[in-house]
C-alpha positions in Angstrom: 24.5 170.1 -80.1 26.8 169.0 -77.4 27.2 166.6 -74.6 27.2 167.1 -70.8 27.5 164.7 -68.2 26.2 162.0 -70.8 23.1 164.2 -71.5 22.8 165.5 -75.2 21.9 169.1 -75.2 19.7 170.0 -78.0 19.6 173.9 -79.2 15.6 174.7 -79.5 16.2 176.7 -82.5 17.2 173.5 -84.7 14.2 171.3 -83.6 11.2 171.4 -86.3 8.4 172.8 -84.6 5.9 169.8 -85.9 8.5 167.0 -84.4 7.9 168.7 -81.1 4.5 168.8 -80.8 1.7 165.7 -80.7 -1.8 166.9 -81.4 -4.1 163.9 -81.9 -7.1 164.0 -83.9 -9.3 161.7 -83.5 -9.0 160.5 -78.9 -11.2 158.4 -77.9 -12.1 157.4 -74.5 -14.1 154.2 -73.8 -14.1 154.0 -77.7 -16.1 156.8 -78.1 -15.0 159.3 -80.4 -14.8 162.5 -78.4 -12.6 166.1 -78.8 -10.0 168.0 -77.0 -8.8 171.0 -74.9 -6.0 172.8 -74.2 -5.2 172.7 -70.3 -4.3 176.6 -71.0 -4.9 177.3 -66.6 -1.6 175.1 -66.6 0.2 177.8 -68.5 3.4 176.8 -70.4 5.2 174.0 -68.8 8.9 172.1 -68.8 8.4 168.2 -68.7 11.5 167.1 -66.9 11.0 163.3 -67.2 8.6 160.7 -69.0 8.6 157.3 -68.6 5.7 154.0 -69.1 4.3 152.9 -66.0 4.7 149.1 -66.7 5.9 146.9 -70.2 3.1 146.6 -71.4 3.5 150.7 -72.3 0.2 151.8 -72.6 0.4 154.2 -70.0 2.8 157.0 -70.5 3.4 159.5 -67.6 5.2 163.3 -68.1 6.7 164.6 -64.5 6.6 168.4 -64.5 9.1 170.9 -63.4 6.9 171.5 -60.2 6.6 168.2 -59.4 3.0 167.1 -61.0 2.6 164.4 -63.0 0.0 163.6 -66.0 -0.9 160.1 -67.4 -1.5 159.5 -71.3 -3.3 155.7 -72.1 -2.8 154.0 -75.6 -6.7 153.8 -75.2 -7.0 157.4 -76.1 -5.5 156.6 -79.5 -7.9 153.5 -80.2 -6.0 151.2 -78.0 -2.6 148.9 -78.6 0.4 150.7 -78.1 1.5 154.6 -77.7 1.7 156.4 -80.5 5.4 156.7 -81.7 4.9 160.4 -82.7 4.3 161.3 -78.9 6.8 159.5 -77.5 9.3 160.7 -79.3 7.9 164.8 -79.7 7.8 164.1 -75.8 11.6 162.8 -75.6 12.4 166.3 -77.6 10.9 168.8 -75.9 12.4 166.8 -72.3 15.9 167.1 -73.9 15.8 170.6 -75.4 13.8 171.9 -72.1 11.1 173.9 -74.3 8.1 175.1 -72.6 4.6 173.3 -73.8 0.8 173.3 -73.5 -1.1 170.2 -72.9 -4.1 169.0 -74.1 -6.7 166.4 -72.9 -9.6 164.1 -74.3 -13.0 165.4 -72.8 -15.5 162.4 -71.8 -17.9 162.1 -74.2 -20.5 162.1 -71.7 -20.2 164.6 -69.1 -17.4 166.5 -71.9 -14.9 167.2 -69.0 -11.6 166.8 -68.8 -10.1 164.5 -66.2 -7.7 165.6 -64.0 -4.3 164.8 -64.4 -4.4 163.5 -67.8 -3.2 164.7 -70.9 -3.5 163.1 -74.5 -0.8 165.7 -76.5 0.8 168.8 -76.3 2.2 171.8 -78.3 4.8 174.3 -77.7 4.5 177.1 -75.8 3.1 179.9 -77.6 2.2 177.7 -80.9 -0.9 178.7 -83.2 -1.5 174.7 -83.3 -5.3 174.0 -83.4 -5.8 176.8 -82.2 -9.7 176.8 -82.8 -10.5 174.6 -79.9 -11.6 175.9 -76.7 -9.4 176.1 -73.3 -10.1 174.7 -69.8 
């Protein structure tokens, strides 16, 4: 691991796979339980910054290498605050630059995804959960 311009450059290779990914199990939205999917028609992608949208951090947002940005709410994990786990698996795969697939909570009603949300992600090519269907 080294330094450059103040950034820490993290090799890939010594990240464990499980601290890099955030696969919830049980989203919710409106308090209903509900399930997810992998936004697979995304491909793999580079999240190039991350940030809450206010203090009260219940809304995390992920900017893409292309430019597009997905929101996360704490309300998808039961409500309160973010969970840790994705916050800092997010913060890791930012710094080490590894490629990842996100997921999203379908609505328990209409069981769609929402555009422009995500809930988790894995890496890249990863076997994680790999039962659950795709968009």
């Amino acid at each position: 691991m080294g330094k450059f311009n103040q950034m820490t450059i993290i090799d890939p290779d010594l990240l464990p796979d499980a601290m890099a990914e955030f696969v919830p199990s049980r989203p919710q939205i409106g308090g209903q339980p509900t399930s997810i999917v992998w936004r697979t028609g995304l491909g793999p992608v580079k999240i190039v910054n991350a940030g809450f949208t206010d203090q009260s951090r219940t809304e995390l947002v992920i900017v893409l290498a292309d430019g597009k940005r997905y929101k996360c709410l704490s309300a998808t994990f039961g409500g309160g605050s973010m969970p840790h786990q994705l916050v800092e698996a997010v913060k890791l795969v930012q710094a080490s630059g590894q490629l990842v697939e996100l997921c999203v909570a379908l609505n328990p009603v209409s069981r769609r995804a929402a555009p422009n949300y995500f809930c988790g992600f894995r890496l890249a090519g990863s076997k994680t959960d790999a039962d659950l269907i795709s968009l």
